[in-house]
N, C-alpha and C positions, 0 to 999 in steps of 0.2 A: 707349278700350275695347280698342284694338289691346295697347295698352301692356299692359293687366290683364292680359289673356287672353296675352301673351308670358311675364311674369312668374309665372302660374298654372303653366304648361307648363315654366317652369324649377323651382319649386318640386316637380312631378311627378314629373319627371327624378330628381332630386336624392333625393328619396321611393324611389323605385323603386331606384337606387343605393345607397343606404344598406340595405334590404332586400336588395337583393342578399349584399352586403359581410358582412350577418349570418348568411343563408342558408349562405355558405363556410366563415366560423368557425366556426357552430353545427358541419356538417356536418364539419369537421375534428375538433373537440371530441367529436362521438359516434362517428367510427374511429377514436380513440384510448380513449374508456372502452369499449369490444369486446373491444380487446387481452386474449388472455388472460395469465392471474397470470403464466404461464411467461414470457412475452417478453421479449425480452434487448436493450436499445440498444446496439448494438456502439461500443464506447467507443474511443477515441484521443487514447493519451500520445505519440504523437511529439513528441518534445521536453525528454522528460519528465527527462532526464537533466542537462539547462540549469537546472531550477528546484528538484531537487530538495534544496538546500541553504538556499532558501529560507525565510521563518519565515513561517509560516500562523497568522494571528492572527484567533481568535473575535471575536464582536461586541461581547464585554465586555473585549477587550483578551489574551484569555487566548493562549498560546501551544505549549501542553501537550496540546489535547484531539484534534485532527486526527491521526489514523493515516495518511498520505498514503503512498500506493504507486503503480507505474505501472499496476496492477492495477483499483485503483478510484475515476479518474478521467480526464475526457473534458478535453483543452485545445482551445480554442474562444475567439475572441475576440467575447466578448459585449455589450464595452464601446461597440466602436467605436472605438477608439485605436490599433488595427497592434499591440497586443500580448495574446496568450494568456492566457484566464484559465482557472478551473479550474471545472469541476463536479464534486464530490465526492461519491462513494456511501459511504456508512455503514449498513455491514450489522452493525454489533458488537451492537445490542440487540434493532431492528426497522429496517425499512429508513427510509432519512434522504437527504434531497440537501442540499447545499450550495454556495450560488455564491460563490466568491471570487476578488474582480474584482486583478488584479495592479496594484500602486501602488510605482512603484520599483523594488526586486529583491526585495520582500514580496507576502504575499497576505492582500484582510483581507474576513472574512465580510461579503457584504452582503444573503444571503437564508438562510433554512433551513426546511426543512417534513417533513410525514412522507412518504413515495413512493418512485418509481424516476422517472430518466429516461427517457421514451417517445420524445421527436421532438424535435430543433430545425428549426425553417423561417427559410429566411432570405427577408428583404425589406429593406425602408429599416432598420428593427432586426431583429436576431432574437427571432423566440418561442419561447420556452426550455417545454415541455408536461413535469410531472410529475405521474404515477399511483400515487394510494393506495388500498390494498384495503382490505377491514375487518377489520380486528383488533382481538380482545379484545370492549369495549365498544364499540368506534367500530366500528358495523354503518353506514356509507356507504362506497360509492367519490368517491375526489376527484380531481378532474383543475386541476390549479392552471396555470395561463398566463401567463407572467411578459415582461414586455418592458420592459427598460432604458430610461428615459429619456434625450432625447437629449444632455441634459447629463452624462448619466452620475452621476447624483447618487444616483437611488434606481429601487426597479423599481415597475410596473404588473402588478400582481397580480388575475386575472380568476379564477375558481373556479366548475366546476360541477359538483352533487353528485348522486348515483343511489344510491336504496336496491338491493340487489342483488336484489329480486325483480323489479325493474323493466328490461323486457329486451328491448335494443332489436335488432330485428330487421324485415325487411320495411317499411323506412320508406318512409317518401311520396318521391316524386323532387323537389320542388317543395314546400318550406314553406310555409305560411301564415299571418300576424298575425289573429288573430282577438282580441275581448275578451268574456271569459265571468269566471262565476261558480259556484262549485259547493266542492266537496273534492278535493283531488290525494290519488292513494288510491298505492298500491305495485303492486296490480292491477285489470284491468279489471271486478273487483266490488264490494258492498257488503258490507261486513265493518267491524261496529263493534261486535263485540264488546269488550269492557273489561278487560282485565289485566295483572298487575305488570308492568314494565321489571324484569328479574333484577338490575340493573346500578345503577338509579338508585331502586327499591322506588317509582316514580311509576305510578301507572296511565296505561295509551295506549291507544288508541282502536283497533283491527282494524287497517287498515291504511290509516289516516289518514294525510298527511301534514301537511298544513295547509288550513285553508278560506282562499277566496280570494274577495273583491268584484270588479265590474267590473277585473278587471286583465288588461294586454296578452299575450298570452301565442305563442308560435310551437309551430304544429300541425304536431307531425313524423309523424303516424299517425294512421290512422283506423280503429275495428274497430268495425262496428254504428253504440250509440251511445254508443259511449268512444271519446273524445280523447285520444292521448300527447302533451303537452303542454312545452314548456321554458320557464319563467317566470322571466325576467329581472328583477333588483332589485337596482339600484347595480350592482356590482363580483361578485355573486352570480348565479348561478342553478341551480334547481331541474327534475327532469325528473317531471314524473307523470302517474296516467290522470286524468281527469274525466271526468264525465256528460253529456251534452248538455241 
């Protein structure tokens, strides 16, 4: 009985830890989609003048398409090898990052998305955090989290999305796992009205996001009886209100 009730209290433990550990990322993840548009990751090419002769090669081999300057890009080694790679801003169409991990005295694409760089944190790897706004059609913000594996072979790519009515402020000090059911809305009302997407001619629902069954979800706010909610699924997650 000793034995149970030991191994209970380690599994507790271990419970509460792992909560924890989510509690910090979540809560890193939502000071960085606060950032506003204007924010600027103060970048550093020290060095910049060693590599720039270098051949930066796309993920299809290409060699031609990187405008590389000391201007718009941050060296950082993100590999974990003792040598500098590159995070690359490309502002030529819409904003763009690019990691290219250095192999040799070349650099060869191993990530690219839409965003700016916001934050690296360093620990046993670093997390590499880029923020996209919405442009165009693409009405979400995206904050992608990328972390190298230790082989260096490919990246860990975590992404969590906010429709931009959805605004986080005044949160809870102390998350909470709760499992609920209901509609993730964009605001703390009921609005299901029905009409066109300009973009995709589909009809949407008011400010639905998606319904949702018994799923786990972490309560970052509470107003009344709406929940701001962040609902985790695989490598994804979502921020919305619910109904209690």
């Amino acid at each position: 009985m000793k034995i149970k009730v030991f191994f209970l209290s380690i599994g507790s433990m271990f419970l509460t830890l792992s909560v924890c550990a989510q509690n910090s990322t979540l809560k890193t993840q939502l000071q960085l989609l606060q950032k506003p548009p204007t924010y600027k990751f103060v970048l550093d090419s020290t060095g910049f003048s060693k590599i720039k002769d270098a051949t930066f090669f796309t993920i299809n081999g290409d060699t031609d398409v990187f405008n590389i300057n000391s201007e718009n890009i941050h060296l950082v080694d993100f590999t974990n090898d003792g040598q500098k790679d590159i995070i690359y801003q490309d502002t030529r169409r819409y904003q763009a990052t690019v990691l290219l991990a250095k192999k040799g005295n070349d650099f060869f694409e191993i990530w690219s998305g839409p965003g700016a760089l916001v934050d690296i944190q360093q620990g046993e790897q670093k997390t590499i955090y880029v923020l996209s706004s919405p442009i165009g059609c693409f009405n979400i913000i995206l904050l992608s989290e990328l972390i190298m594996k230790s082989d260096n072979t490919f990246i860990t790519e975590n992404t969590i999305t906010l429709h931009p009515d959805v605004k986080l402020n005044k949160l809870e000090k102390i998350f909470k796992q709760e499992i609920l059911s209901g509609i993730l809305r964009t605001q703390p009302i009921i609005n299901d009205e029905k009409k066109k997407d300009p973009c995709t001619g589909d009809f949407i629902t008011g400010n639905q996001i998606r319904t949702i069954k018994n799923k786990e979800v972490m309560v970052i706010k509470k107003q009344k009886e709406w929940l701001l909610v962040a609902l985790q699924e695989k490598d994804t997650s979502i921020i919305g209100w619910i109904k209690k």
